[in-house]
C-alpha positions in Angstrom: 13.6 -5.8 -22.4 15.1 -7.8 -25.1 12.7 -8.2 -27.4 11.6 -6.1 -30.4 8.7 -3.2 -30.6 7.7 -1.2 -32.9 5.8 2.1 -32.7 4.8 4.5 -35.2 5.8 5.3 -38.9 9.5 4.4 -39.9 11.3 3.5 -43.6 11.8 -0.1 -45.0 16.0 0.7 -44.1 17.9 2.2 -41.7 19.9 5.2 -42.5 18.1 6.1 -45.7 16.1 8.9 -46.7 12.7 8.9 -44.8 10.6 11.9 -46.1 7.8 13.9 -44.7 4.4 14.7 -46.6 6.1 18.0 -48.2 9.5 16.8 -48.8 11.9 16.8 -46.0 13.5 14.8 -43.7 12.7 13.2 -40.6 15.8 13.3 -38.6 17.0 9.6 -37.2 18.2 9.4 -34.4 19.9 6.0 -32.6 18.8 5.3 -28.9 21.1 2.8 -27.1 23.4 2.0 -24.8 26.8 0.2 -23.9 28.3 2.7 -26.7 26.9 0.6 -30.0 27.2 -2.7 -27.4 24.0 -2.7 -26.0 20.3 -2.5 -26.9 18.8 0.3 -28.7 16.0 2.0 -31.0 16.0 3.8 -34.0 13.5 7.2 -33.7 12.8 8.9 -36.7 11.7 12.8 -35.2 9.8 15.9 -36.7 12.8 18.2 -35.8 16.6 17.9 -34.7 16.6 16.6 -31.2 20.0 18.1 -30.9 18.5 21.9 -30.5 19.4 23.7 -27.1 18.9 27.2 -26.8 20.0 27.3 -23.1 21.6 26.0 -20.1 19.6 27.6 -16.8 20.2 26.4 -13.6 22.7 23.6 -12.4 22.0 22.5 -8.8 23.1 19.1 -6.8 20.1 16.6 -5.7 23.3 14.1 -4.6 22.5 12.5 -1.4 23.7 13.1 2.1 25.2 10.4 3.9 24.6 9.3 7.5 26.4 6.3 7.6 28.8 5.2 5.3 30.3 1.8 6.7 27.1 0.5 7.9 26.6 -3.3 9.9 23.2 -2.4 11.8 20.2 -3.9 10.7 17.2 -1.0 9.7 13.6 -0.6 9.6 12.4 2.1 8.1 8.9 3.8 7.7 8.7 4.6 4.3 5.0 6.5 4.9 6.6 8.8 7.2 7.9 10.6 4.1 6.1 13.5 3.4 3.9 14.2 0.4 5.3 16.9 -1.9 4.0 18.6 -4.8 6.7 18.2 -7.1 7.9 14.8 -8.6 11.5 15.5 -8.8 11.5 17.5 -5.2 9.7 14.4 -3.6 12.1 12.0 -4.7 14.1 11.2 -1.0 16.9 8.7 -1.6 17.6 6.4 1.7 20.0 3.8 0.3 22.4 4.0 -1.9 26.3 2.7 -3.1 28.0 3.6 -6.6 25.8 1.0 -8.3 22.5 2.1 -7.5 20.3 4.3 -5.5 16.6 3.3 -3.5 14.7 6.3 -3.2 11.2 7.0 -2.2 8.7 8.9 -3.6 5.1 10.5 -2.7 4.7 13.4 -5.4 1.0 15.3 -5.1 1.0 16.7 -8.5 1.9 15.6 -12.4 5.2 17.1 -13.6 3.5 20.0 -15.3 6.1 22.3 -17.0 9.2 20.4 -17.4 10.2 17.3 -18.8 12.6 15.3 -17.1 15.6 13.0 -18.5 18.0 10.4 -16.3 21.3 9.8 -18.3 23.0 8.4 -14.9 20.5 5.8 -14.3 17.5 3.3 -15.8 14.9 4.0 -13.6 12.7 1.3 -12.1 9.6 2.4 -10.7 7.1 0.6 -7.9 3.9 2.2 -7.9 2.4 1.2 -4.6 -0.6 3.9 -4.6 -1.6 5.8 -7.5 -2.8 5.3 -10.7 -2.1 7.4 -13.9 -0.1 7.6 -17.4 3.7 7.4 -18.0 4.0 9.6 -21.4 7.5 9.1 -22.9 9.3 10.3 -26.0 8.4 6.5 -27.1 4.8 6.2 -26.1 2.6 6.2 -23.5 1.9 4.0 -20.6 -1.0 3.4 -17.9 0.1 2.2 -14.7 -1.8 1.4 -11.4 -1.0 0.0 -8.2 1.6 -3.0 -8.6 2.9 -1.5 -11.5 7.0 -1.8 -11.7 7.9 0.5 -14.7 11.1 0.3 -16.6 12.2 3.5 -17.8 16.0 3.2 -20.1 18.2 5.8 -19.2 17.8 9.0 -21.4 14.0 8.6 -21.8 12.5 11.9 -21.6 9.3 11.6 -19.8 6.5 13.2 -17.8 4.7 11.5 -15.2 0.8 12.2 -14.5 -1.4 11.2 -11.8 -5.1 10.8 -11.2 -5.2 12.0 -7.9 -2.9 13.5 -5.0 -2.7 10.1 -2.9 0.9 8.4 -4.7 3.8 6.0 -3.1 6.3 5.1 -5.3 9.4 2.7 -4.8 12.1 3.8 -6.8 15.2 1.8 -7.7 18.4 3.9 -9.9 20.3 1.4 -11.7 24.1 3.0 -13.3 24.0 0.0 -15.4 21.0 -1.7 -17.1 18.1 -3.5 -16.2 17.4 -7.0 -17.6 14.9 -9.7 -17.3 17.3 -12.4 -15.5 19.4 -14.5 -17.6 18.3 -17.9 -16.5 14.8 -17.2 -17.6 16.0 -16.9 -20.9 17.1 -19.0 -23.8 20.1 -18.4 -26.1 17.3 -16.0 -28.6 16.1 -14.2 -25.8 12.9 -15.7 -25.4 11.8 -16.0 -21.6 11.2 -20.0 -21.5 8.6 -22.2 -20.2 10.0 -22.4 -16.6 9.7 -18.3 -16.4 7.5 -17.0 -13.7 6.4 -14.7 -16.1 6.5 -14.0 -20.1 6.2 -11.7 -22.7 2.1 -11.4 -22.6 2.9 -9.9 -19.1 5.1 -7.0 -20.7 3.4 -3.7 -21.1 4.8 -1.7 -24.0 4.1 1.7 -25.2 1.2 1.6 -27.4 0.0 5.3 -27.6 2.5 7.5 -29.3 2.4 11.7 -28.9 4.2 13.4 -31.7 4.1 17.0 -31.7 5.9 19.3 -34.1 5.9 22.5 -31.9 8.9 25.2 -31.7 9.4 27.1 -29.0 11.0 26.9 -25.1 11.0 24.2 -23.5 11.9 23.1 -19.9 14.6 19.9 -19.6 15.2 18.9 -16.4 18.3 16.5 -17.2 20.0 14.1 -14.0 23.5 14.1 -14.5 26.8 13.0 -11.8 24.4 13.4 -9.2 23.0 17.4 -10.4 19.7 18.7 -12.2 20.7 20.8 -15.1 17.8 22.6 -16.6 17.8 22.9 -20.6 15.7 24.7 -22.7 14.8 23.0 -25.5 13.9 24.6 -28.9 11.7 22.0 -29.9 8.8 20.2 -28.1 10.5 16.7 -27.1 7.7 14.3 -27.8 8.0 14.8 -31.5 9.1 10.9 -32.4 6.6 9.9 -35.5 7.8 6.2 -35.4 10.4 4.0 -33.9 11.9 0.6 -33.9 14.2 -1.6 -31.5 14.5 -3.0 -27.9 15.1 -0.1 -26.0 12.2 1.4 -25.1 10.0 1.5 -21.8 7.5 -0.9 -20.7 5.5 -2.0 -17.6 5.1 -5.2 -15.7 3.0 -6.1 -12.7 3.7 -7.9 -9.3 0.5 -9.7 -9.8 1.9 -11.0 -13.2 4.7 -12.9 -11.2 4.2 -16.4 -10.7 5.4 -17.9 -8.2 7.6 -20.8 -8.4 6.9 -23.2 -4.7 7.9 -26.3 -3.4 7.6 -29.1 -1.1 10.4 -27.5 1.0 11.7 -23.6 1.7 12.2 -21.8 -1.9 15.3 -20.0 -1.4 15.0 -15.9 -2.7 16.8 -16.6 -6.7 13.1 -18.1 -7.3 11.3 -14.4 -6.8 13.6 -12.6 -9.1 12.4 -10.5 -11.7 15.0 -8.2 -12.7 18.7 -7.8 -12.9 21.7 -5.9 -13.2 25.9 -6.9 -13.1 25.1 -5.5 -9.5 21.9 -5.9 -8.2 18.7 -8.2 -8.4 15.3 -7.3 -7.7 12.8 -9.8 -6.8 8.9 -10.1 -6.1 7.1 -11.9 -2.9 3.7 -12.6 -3.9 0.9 -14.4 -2.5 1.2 -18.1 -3.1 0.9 -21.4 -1.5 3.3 -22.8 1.2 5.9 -25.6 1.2 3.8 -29.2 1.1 6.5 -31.8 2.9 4.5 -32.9 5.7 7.5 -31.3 7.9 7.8 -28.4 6.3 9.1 -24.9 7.9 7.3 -22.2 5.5 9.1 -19.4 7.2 12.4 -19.1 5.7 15.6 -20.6 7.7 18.2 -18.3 8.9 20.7 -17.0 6.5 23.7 -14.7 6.6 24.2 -11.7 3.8 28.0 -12.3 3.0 27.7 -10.7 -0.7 25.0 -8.4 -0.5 22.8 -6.1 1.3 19.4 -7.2 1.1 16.6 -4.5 1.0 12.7 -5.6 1.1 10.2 -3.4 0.5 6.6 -4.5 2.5 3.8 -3.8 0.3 0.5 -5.1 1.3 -0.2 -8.5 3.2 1.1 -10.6 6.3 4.5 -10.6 6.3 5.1 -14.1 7.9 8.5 -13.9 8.3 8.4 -10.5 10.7 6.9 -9.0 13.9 5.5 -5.3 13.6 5.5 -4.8 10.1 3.3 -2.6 7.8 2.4 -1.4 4.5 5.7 1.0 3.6 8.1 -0.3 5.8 11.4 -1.5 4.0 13.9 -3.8 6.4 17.8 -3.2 5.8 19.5 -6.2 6.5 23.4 -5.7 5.5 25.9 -8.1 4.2 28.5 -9.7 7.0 25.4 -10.5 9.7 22.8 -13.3 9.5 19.4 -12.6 10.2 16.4 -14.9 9.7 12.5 -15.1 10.9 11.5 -13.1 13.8 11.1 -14.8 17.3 7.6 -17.0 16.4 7.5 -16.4 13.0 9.2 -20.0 11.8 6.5 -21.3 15.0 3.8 -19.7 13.4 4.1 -20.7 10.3 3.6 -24.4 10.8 0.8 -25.8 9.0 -0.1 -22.9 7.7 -1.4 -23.3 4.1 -0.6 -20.1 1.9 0.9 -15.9 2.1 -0.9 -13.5 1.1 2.4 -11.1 1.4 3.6 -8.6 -1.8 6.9 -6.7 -1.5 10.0 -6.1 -3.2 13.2 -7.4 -2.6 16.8 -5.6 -3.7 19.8 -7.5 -3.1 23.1 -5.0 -3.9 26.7 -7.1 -4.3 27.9 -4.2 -2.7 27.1 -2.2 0.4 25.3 0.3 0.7 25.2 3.8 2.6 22.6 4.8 4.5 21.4 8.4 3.7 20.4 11.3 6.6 17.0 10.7 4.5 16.8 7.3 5.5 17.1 8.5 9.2 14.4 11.0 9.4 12.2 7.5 9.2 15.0 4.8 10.9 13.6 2.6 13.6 17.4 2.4 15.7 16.3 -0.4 17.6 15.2 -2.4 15.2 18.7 -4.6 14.8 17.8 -5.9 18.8 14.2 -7.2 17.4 15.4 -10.8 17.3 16.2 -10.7 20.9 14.0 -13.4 22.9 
């Protein structure tokens, strides 16, 4: 998020000495991205954070591909993935191209002795059920249902829940996640016109610092594999920080929607963007006010991108037989467009009271054996009369 947050205790300067109570150091440490490009933070930490005392196990969590060249349009049942205990082990990725991956989620239990660390990917999480606390190397985080949290690649972070009952959509971004460009000005600053602003950004306000030696678990995402670390020293030991890199929360029901008198094409719902993706958010709102209007949206054909929607809660206006957890594939090359009697029943119809998530990749993506465990294969003949 491009603006600037600070946590903690840090010194007037960077790159000068910053002293503990007895006399010695706090070790800096730059956070950022893009090489020295991109945005970053400066942490100031109790011990080295450059102290491994072992590399364990090194074991690949890549994906298995179904279908690698795909035109058919999906629906799949994202509920039909089954609960785990573990978060890691319940992460089930059922889309994905060299850009990003869409995974789905339904861990049963905190992440308890590990901590875990992404350096392919920023990590944007949906929370669809559940409630609980993000707890980062940069602060802390509550989160509840509608909660999208942004997680910078190389965080280290444990996730804890309040009870067993958690959906999460997951995006994996190999490059980072922005607030869209058009909603800023030429400072940064998200501008009137926004559908949302800074007030609506969560950031990290409770800060754990531990000084604590001893083993501990890094579970550490890289090319595709889990590498298990041990680390010497306890990984939440940051006593202040400064910069734009850092996590933060935003949720759905922050979005304001942007309507109408006509059809609002799908730009107006974005939230987030990358150089290869955009994520957007249907909320509820009102419909289209021209007399004549059509509130269901007009048919349209995916040349560019693959367009992903995640159904959240609602009526889904625009679709026959969907529920809560379903996410519709529609891929670039083929149009598709309003189920038969959606655009019919829509007339005159006054408001939505739809939430879901929209990803639309610039590039295709692959549809994992994951994803077919849960496929509806008919699904592409479901605009048949």
């Amino acid at each position: 998020m491009p603006f600037y947050h600070t946590l903690g205790k840090i010194p007037h300067k960077r790159h000068i000495q910053f002293r503990k109570p007895d006399g010695s150091l706090y070790y800096e440490q730059l956070f950022g991205t893009i090489g020295f490009d991109g945005m970053y933070s400066n942490s100031y930490h109790e011990q080295r954070p450059t102290q491994v005392k072992a590399i364990k196990k090194q074991y690949s969590v890549a994906p298995k591909i179904a279908k690698s060249n795909n035109i058919q349009s999906y629906r799949l049942k994202g509920f039909q993935v089954k609960p785990e205990k573990d978060f890691l082990e319940s992460r089930k990725t059922v889309l994905v191209n060299q850009d990003c991956a869409i995974v789905l989620s339904a861990p049963k239990e905190s992440t308890k002795n590990y901590f875990y660390k992404n350096t392919d990917a920023d990590e944007l999480i949906f929370v669809h059920r559940g409630t609980g606390k993000l707890r980062t190397m940069f602060g802390n985080l509550d989160f509840k249902y509608g909660d999208y949290l942004l997680i910078p690649r190389g965080i280290i972070y444990k996730i804890d829940f309040d009870t067993a009952d958690n959906r999460l959509f997951i995006v994996e971004s190999h490059s980072p996640i922005y607030t869209p460009k058009r909603y800023r000005n030429w400072f940064g600053q998200l501008l009137e016109h926004s559908p949302f602003c800074e007030r609506d950004i969560r950031k990290p306000q409770e800060l754990e610092t531990y000084n604590e030696s001893g083993d501990f678990l890094m579970k550490v995402k890289k090319k595709g594999e889990i590498i298990e670390m041990i680390y010497a020293s306890h990984p939440f030991d940051v006593v202040g920080y400064d910069g734009y890199n850092y996590p933060y929360a935003f949720s759905i029901h922050d979005f304001e929607p942007i309507t109408g008198r006509i059809h609002q094409p799908p730009p107006v719902h974005q939230t987030f963007e990358t150089n290869a993706f955009v994520v957007c958010s249907f909320v509820p709102r009102l419909y289209d006010y021209h007399p004549q209007s059509i509130p269901a949206p007009y048919n349209h054909s995916n040349i560019d991108s693959d367009e992903v929607l995640y159904y959240v809660d609602g009526d889904f206006m625009s679709r026959n037989d969907i529920e809560a957890g379903h996410i519709s594939l529609h891929p670039a090359g083929i149009p598709h467009g309003p189920h038969p009697g959606a655009a019919e029943r829509s007339i005159g119809k006054v408001k939505t009271d739809e939430l879901a998530v929209m990803v639309d990749t610039f590039k295709p993506l692959m549809v994992t054996e994951e994803a077919m465990k849960i496929a509806d294969n008919d699904y592409y003949k479901s605009w048949l009369e």
